[in-house]
C-alpha positions in Angstrom: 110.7 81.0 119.5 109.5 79.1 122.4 106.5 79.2 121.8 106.3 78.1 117.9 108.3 75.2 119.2 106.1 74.2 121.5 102.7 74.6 119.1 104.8 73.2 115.5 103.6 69.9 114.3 106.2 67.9 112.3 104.8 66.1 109.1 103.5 63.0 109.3 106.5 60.1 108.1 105.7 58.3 105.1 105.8 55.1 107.3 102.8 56.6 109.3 100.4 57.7 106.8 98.3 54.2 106.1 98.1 54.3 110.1 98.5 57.9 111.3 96.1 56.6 114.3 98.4 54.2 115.2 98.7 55.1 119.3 103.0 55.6 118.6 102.2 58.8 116.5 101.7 60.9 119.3 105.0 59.6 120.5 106.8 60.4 117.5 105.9 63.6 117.4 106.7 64.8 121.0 110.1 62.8 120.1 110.7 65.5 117.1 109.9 68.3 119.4 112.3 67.4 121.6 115.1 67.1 119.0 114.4 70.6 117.7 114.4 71.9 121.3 117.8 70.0 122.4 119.5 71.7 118.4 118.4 74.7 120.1 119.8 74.6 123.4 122.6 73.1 121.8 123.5 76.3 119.5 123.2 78.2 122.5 125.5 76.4 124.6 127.9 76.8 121.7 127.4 80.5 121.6 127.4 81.0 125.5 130.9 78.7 125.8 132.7 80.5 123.2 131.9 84.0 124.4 132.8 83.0 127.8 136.3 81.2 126.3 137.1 84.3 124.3 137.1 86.6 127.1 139.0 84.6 129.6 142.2 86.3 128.8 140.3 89.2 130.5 138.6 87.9 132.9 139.7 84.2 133.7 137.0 82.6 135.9 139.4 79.3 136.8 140.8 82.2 139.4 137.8 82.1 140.8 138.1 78.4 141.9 142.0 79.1 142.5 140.6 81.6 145.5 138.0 79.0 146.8 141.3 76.6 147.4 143.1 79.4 148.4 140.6 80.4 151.4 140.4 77.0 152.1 144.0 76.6 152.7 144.2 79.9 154.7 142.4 79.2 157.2 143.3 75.7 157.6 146.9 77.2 158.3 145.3 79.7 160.2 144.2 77.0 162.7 147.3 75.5 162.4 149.2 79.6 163.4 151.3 79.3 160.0 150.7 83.2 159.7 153.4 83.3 156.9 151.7 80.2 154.5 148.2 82.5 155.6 149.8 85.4 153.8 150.4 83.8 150.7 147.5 82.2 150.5 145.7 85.9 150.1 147.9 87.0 148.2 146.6 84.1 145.9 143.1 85.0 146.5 143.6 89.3 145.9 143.6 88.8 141.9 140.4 87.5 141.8 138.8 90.9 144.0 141.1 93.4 142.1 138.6 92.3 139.3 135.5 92.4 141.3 134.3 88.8 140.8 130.7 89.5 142.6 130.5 86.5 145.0 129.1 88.3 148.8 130.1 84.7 150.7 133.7 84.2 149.2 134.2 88.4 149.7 133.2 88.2 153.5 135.0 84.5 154.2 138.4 85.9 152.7 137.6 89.3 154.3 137.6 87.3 157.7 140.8 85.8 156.7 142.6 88.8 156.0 140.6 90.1 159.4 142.5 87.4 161.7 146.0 87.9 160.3 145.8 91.9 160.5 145.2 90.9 164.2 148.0 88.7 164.4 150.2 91.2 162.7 149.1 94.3 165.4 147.0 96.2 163.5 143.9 95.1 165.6 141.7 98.2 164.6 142.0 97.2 160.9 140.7 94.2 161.8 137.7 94.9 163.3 136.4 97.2 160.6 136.4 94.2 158.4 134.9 92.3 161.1 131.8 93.5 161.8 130.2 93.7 158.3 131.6 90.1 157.8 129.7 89.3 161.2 126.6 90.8 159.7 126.2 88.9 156.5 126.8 85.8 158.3 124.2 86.0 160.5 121.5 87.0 158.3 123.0 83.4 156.2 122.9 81.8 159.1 126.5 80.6 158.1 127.3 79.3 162.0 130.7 77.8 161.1 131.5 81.5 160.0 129.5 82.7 162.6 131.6 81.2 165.2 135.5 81.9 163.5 134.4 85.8 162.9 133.3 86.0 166.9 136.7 84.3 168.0 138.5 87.0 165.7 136.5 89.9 167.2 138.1 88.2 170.9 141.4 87.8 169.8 141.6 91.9 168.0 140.1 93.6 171.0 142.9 91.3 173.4 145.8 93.4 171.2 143.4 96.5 171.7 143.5 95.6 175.5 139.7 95.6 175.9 139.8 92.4 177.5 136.7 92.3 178.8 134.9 92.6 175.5 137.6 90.1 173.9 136.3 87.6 176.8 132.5 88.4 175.9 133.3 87.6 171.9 135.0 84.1 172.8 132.3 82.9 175.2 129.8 84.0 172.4 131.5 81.7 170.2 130.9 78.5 172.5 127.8 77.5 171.5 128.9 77.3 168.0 131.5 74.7 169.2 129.7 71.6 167.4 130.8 73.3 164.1 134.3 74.3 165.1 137.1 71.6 164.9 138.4 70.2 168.5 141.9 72.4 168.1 139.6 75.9 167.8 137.6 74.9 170.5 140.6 74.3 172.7 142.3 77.6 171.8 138.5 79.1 172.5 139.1 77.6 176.3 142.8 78.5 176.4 142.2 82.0 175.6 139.3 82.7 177.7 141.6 81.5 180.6 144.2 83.9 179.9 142.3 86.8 179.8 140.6 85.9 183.1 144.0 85.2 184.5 145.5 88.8 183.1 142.6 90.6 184.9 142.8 88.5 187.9 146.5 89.6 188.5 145.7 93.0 187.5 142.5 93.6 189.8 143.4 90.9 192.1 140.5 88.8 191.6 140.6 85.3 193.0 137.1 84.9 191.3 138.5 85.0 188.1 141.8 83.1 188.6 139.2 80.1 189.5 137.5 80.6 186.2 140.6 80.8 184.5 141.9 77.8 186.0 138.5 75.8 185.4 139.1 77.0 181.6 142.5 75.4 181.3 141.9 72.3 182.8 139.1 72.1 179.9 141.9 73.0 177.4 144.4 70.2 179.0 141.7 67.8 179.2 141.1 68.5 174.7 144.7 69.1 174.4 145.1 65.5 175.8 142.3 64.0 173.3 144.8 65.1 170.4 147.9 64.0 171.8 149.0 67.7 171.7 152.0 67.7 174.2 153.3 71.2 173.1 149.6 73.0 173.7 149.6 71.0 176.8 152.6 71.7 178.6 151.6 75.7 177.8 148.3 75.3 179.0 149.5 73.3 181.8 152.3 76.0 183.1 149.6 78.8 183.1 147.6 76.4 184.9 150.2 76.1 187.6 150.1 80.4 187.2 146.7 80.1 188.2 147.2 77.6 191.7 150.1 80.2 192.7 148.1 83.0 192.0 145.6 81.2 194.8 148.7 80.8 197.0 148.6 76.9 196.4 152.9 76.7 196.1 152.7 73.0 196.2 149.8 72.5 193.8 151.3 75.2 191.3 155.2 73.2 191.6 153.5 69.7 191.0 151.7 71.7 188.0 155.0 73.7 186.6 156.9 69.9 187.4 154.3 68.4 184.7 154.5 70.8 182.3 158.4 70.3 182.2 158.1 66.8 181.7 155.3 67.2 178.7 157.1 69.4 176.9 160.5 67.4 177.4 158.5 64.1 176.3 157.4 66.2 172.8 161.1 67.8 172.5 159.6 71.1 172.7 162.5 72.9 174.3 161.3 76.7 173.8 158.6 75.4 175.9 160.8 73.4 178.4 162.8 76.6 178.8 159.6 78.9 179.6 158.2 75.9 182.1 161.6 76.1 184.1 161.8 80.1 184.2 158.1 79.7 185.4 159.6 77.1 188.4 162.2 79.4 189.1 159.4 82.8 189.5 157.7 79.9 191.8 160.7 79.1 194.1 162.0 82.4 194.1 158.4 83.8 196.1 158.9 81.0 198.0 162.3 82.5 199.4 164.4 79.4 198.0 166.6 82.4 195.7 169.4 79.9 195.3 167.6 77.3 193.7 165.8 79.6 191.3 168.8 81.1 189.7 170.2 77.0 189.0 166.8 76.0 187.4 166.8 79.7 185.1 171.0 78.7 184.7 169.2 75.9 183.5 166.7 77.4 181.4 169.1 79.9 179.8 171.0 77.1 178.3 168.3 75.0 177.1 167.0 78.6 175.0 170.4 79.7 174.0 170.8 75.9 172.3 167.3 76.5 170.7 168.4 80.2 169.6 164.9 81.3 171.2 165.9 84.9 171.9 162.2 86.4 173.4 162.0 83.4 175.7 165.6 84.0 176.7 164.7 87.6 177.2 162.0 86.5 179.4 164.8 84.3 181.5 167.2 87.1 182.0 164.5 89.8 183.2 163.8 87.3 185.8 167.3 86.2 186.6 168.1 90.1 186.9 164.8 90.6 189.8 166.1 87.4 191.3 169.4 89.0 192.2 168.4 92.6 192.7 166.3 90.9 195.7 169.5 89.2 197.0 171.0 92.7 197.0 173.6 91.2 194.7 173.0 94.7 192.3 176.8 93.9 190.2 175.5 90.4 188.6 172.2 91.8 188.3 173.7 95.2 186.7 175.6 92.9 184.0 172.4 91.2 183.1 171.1 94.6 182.3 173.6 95.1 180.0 172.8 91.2 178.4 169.0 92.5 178.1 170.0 95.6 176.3 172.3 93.7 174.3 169.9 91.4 173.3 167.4 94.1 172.5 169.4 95.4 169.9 170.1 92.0 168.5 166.7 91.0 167.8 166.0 94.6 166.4 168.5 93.9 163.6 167.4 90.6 162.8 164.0 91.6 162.4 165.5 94.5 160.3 166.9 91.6 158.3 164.1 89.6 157.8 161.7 92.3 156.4 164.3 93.1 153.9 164.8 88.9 152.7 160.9 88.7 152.9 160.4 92.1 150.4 163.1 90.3 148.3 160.9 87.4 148.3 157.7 89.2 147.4 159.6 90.4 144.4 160.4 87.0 143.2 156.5 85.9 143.9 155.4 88.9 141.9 157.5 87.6 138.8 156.7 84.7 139.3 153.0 85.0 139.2 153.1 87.6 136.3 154.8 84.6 134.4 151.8 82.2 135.3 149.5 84.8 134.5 151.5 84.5 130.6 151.3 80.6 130.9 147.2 80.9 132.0 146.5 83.0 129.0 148.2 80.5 126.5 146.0 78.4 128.0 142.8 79.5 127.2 143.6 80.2 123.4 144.5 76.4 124.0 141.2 75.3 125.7 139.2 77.6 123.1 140.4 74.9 120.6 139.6 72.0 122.5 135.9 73.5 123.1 135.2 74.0 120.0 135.9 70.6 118.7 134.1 69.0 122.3 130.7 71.1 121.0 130.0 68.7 118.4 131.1 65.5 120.7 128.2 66.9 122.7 126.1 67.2 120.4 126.6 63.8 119.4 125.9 63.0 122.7 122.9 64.6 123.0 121.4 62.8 120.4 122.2 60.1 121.5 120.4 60.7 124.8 117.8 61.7 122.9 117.5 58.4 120.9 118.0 56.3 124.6 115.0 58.4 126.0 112.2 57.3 123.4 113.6 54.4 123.5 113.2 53.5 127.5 109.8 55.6 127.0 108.7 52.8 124.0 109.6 50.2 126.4 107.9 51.4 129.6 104.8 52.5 127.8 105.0 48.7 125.9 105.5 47.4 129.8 103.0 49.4 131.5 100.4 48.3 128.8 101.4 44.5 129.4 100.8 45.0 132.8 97.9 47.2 132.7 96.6 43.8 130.4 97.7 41.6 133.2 95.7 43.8 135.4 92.7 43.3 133.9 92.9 39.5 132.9 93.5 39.3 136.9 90.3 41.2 137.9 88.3 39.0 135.6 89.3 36.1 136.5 88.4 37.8 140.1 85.4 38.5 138.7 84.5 34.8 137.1 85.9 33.6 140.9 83.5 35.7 142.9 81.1 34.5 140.8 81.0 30.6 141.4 81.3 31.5 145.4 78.5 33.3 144.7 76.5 30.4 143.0 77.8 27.9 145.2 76.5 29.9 147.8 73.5 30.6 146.4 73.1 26.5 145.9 74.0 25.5 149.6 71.4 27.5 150.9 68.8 25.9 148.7 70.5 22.6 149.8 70.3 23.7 153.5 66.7 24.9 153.3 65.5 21.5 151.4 67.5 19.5 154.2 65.4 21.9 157.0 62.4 21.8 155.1 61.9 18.5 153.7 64.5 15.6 155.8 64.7 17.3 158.8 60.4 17.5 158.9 60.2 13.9 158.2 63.1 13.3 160.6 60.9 15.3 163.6 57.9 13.1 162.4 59.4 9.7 162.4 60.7 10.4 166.0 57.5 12.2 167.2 55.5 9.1 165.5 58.0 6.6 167.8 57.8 8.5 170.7 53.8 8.0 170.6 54.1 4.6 169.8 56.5 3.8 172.7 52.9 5.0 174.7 50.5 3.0 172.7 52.6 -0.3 172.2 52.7 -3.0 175.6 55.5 -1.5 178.0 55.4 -4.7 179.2 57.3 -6.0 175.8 60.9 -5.1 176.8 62.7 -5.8 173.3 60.2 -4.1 171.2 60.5 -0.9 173.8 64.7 -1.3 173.5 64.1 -1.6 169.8 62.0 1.6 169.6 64.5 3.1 172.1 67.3 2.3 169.5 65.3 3.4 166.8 64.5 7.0 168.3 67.8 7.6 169.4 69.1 7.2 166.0 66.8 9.2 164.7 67.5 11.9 167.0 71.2 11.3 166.4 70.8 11.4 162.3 68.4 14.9 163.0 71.7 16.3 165.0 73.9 15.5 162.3 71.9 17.3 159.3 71.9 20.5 161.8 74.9 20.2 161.7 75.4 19.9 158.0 72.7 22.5 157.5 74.6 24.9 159.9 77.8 24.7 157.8 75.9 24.9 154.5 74.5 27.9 155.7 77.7 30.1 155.9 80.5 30.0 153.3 83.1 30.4 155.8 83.7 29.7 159.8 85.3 31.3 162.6 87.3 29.4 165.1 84.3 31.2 168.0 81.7 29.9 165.9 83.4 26.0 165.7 84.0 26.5 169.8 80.7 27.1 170.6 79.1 24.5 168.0 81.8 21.8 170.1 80.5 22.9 173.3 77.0 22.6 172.2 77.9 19.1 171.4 79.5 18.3 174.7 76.4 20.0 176.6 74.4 17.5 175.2 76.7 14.3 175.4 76.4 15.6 179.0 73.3 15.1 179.3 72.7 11.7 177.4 75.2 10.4 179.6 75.5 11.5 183.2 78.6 9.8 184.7 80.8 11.2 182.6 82.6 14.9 184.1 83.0 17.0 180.8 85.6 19.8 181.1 86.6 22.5 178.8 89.8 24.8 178.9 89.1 27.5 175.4 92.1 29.9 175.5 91.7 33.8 173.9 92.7 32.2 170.3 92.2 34.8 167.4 89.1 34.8 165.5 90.8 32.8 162.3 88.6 32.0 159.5 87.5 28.2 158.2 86.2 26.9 155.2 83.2 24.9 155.2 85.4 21.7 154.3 87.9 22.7 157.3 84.9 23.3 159.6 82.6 20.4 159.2 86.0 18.0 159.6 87.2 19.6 163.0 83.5 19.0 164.2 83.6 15.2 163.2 86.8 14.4 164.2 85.8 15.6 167.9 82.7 14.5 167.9 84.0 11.0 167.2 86.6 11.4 169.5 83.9 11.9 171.7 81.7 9.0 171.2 84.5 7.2 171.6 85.6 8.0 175.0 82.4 7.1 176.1 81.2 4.1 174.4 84.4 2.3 174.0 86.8 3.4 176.7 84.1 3.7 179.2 85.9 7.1 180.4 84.4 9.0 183.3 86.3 12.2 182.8 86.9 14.1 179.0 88.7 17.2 178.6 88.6 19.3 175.8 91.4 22.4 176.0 91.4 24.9 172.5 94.7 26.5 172.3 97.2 28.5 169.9 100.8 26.8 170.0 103.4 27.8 167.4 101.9 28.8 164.7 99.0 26.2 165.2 95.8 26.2 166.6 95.2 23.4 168.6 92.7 20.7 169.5 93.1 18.7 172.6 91.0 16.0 173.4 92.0 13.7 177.0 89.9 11.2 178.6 90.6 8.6 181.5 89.3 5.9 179.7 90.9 2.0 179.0 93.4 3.3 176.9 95.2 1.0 174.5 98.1 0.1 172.6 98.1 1.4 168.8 100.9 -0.5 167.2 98.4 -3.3 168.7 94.6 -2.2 167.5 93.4 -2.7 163.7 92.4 1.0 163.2 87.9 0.8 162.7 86.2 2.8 160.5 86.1 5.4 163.1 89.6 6.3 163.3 90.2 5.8 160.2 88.0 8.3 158.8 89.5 10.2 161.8 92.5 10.4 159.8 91.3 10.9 156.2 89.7 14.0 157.3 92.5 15.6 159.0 94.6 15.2 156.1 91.8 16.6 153.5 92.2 19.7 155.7 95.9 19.3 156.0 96.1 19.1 159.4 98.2 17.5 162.0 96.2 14.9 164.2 98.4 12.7 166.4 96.7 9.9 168.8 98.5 9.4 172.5 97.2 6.4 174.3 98.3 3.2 176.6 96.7 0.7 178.5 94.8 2.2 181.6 96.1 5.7 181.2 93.5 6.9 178.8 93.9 8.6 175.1 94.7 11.9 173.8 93.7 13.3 170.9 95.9 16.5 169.4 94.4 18.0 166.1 97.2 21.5 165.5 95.3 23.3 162.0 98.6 25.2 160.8 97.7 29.4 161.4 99.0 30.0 157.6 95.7 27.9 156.1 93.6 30.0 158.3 95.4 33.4 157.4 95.2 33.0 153.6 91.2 32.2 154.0 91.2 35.3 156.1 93.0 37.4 153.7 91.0 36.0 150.7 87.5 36.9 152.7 88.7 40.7 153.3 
C-alpha cells in the first residue's frame, strides 16, 4: 500500500493541461500524495483509537497514569515519614500490576517503594529481596536518582536486620549521589550514618567511631539548620550531645542536651522536649548529681504524659527506675516497675485497637474503590462517544494543515526564487562594477606610462638642456644664472609632482605604509634642498588601512603644502611630522616653530585654501592650530570607517 502510494500519479487538473510544464505541477502533485497519505493515517488512527476505547473497560490505561501520580506521591511522603499516606498510595498503584501493565521502570520504582515501607514496618528481609533486583535495573539505566534512594533503603533494612556495618556501607555508597537527592534525604543520609557509628561505638567501645559519628551530626545540624528544621535539629542535636558524653566531655555534652531543649521548645515539639530532658537527666545522673536528675525526668514525665507520648514516657520511667535503684531507694523504684508493666499492657491494647479501626478502614477503601472502578467504566462508554465525533474534527484538522503546508511551501519557494533573482541581479551588477575598475585601471596605466614616457622625458630634457646651459652662458651674468636657477628648480619641482601622480595612477588603491614612506621620501628631500631646517618624524605601528587613489594623492598634497609652507613662509627651523591612530581616526600631525599667525586675522591664499577643499573631497577632518611666534599645527584625522569599507570592498 505504501508503496503504490508513493509511485501513483494523480491526473493532471483541467486547469493544468494547456501548461502541464508549468514549474507548480510538480508541486501539485506531491500536494495530492500527501492528502492520500494523511486519509490513510487518518483511517488508521480511527481504527487504532476505537479498539483501544472499546477495551478500556478491560484494561483501562488512564490507571496507568493514576500509578505514575501515585508513586510520585509515595515517595514524596516517604521523605516526608507519612508511612500511613505511603500505604495508600500503593494500594493505588497495585491495580495497575494485578493486570501486568509491562512498564520495567515504573515496576522497579514502585517495587522500591513498597521495599522502604516493608522496612519501616519490620519485615526488613522482605525488603531486601525486592531490593536488589530493583538495584540492578537501575544501574544498568543509569537511573542515579533511583540509584541513590534504593542504596539508602538497602542501609536502613540491614539496620532492623542488625547488620550495621553493612547498613553503614549502603548509606556512604549513597553520598556521591547526593547532588540528585533533595537536602532533607541527604540530611537523614548524615543522621543515620551517625547513629550507626554511635550504636557500635557504645557497643565495642570505640572512641574512633563516636568521633565519626559526632562529625556526621554536626553535618546533619548544620543542613537541618539550612531548612529551618527545629524538630530534626533538636534530635540530631541531643545524640550529638550522646556523642561528647560518650568522649567523657560532661560539660560539652550538657551545653549540647541544654540546646536541644531549647530548639525543640522554640518549634513546640514537646515529645522531643521530653526525650532531650530524660537525655539531661542520664547526663547528670553519671555525673553523681542523682537528685537533680529525678526533678528534670519529674519534669520530663509531665511534659510526655500532657503529649500522651507513651514510648517516650516508657523511655523516662526505665530511667527514673535505674536512677533510684542506684540510690538504693528499691520501694519507689519497685512501684515504677509496676508503672512500666502497666504501661506495657496499655499500649499493647491500643495497638490491638488500632489494627482493628485500620482493617475497618481498608474495608471502606475497598468499597469505595470498587464503586470508582463502576464510575471509570461509565466513563469510557462516555469518552468512546466523544472520540468518535473528535475523529472527524481531526480530520478537519488535518486538512486543514495540509492546505496551510502548500501553502507556506508556495510562498517560500515564490520567496526563495525572488531572492535567488535578487542574487543574481546583485552579482551582475558586481560583475558590470569589477568591470569599469578594471578599465579604469587599465586606462591609468596607459595615462601613467604616457606621463613616464612622453612629459616626464621632455621634463628630464628641458632640465638636462638648462643645466648645460648654466655652463655655456656667462657666470658672470647673475640674473640670467638666478633666472635659470628658477627655471630648473621648477622644472625639477613639476618632474617630482608627475612621479607623484604617476605613482598613484599606477595602483588602484594605497596603503597607509605606502603613503608613509612616499611623505618621508618627500621630507628626505626638502631636507636636503634646505639644510637649516631639523626635520623629525614620529610614525606609530598604525594598521595597514587601505586608500583610494583620490584619498591618497590629497593626504600627500595637503602635507606637502604644509610643508612648503613652514619653510618658505614661516621661516621655521624645526618640522615635525608624527602619524598616529586616535579614536577611530588615523591621524596626521604636522608642527613647526615657525612665525605663526593669527587665522581669524589672515585672508586664506590659494594654498590653504585648496588645503581645505581637498580634505573635505576625502571627508576628512583637517583643523589648523597657530599664533603669533608659537608656530602652526596641522591635524588631518581620516575617519578608520572610510578606510575599513575600502578594505572590505578590496577583499
Amino acid at each position: 500500500m505504501a508503496k503504490w502510494f508513493g509511485k501513483c500519479q494523480p491526473p493532471t487538473p483541467p486547469i493544468f493541461r494547456s501548461f502541464a510544464s508549468r514549474k507548480y505541477l510538480k508541486l501539485f502533485r506531491f500536494g495530492y500524495i500527501i492528502v492520500l497519505r494523511l486519509v490513510f493515517l487518518t483511517s488508521c488512527l480511527q481504527v487504532f483509537l476505537i479498539g483501544k476505547v472499546s477495551a478500556q473497560e478491560n484494561h483501562d490505561y488512564t490507571q496507568y497514569f493514576d500509578a505514575a501520580y501515585y508513586l510520585k506521591k509515595g515517595f514524596k511522603e516517604y521523605i516526608e515519614r507519612d508511612f500511613d499516606s505511603v500505604e495508600w498510595c500503593i494500594d493505588q498503584i497495585n491495580p495497575v500490576f494485578e493486570q501486568s501493565f509491562p512498564d520495567s521502570s515504573l515496576y522497579y520504582r514502585i517495587e522500591l517503594l513498597k521495599a522502604g515501607l516493608l522496612a519501616r514496618q519490620s519485615q526488613p528481609a522482605q525488603a531486601i529481596d525486592k531490593l536488589y533486583p530493583a538495584l540492578g535495573y537501575f544501574e544498568q539505566h543509569n537511573d542515579s536518582i533511583f540509584i541513590a534512594r534504593t542504596l539508602v533503603t538497602l542501609g536502613v533494612a540491614n539496620y532492623y536486620l542488625n547488620r550495621r556495618t553493612m547498613a553503614r556501607t549502603f548509606l556512604q555508597q549513597s553520598l556521591p549521589y547526593k547532588r540528585v537527592l533533595s537536602l532533607k534525604e541527604i540530611t537523614r543520609i548524615y543522621q543515620d550514618i551517625g547513629s550507626i557509628n554511635l550504636e557500635e561505638a557504645i557497643q565495642d567501645n570505640d572512641d574512633s567511631l563516636i568521633v565519626e559519628a559526632a562529625d556526621n551530626y554536626r553535618k546533619a545540624i548544620k543542613l537541618y539548620r539550612q531548612q529551618n528544621n527545629l524538630n530534626e535539629q533538636a534530635l540530631a542535636t541531643s545524640l550529638l550531645a550522646e556523642c561528647y558524653f560518650q568522649l567523657h566531655k560532661k560539660e560539652k555534652a550538657v551545653s549540647k542536651i541544654d540546646e536541644a531543649i531549647s530548639l525543640a521548645t522554640t518549634s513546640g515539639n514537646n515529645s522531643q522536649q521530653g526525650f532531650a530532658l530524660i537525655k539531661k537527666a542520664n547526663f547528670l545522673a553519671a555525673a553523681g548529681r542523682e537528685i537533680q536528675a529525678l526533678k528534670i525526668l519529674q519534669q520530663a514525665k509531665n511534659i510526655l504524659n500532657k503529649e500522651r507520648d507513651k514510648s517516650t514516657y516508657l523511655y523516662a520511667l526505665r530511667e527514673e527506675k535505674s536512677i533510684l535503684e542506684k540510690l538504693n531507694r528499691y520501694k519507689e523504684a519497685n512501684q515504677i516497675g509496676n508503672d512500666i508493666i502497666a504501661l506495657n499492657a496499655q499500649m499493647y491494647k491500643a495497638r490491638f485497637a488500632d489494627k482493628v479501626t485500620e482493617m475497618d478502614a481498608k474495608y471502606k477503601l475497598v468499597s469505595k474503590e470498587n464503586e470508582i472502578a463502576r464510575q471509570k467504566a461509565n466513563l469510557a462508554r462516555e469518552s468512546l462517544k466523544v472520540k468518535q465525533r473528535n475523529f472527524y474534527l481531526v480530520l478537519l484538522l488535518l486538512l486543514l494543515l495540509l492546505i496551510a503546508i502548500v501553502g507556506i511551501g508556495l510562498y517560500k519557494k515564490q520567496k526563495f526564487e525572488q531572492q535567488k533573482l535578487i542574487e543574481e541581479n546583485r552579482l551582475k551588477d558586481e560583475i558590470a562594477r569589477k568591470t569599469i575598475e578594471n578599465k579604469l585601471q587599465e586606462e591609468r596605466l596607459r595615462i601613467a606610462r604616457d606621463l613616464h614616457d612622453n612629459i616626464g622625458a621632455q621634463l628630464t630634457f628641458i632640465i638636462s638642456s638648462i643645466d648645460n646651459a648654466k655652463y655655456i652662458i656667462n657666470s658672470n651674468d647673475t640674473k640670467l644664472t638666478e633666472r635659470f636657477s628658477h627655471i630648473s628648480d621648477f622644472a625639477r619641482n613639476a618632474m617630482t609632482q608627475l612621479r607623484g601622480t604617476i605613482w598613484v595612477l599606477n595602483k588602484p588603491e594605497i596603503s597607509i605604509r605606502d603613503l608613509e614612506n612616499r611623505i618621508l621620501n618627500f621630507i628626505e628631500k626638502a631636507k636636503i634642498s634646505d639644510m637649516q631646517v631639523a626635520f623629525k618624524y614620529k610614525i606609530n605601528n598604525t594598521n595597514n588601512y587601505k586608500l583610494t587613489m583620490n584619498q591618497g594623492i590629497s593626504i600627500f598634497r595637503i602635507l606637502q603644502e604644509a610643508v612648503s609652507n613652514a619653510i618658505k613662509h614661516a621661516s621655521a627651523s624645526s618640522i615635525v611630522l608624527s602619524v598616529f591612530e586616535k579614536r577611530e581616526q588615523v591621524i596626521f600631525s604636522l608642527i613647526d616653530n615657525g612665525h605663526g599667525f593669527l587665522i581669524e586675522e589672515v585672508t586664506l591664499g590659494e594654498g590653504l585654501k585648496n588645503m581645505k577643499e581637498r580634505a573635505k573631497s576625502i571627508d576628512a577632518n583637517l583643523e589648523i592650530i597657530s599664533s603669533p611666534e608659537k608656530g602652526t599645527q596641522l591635524i588631518l584625522g581620516i575617519p578608520v570607517s572610510l578606510m575599513r569599507k575600502i578594505r572590505q570592498m578590496t577583499n
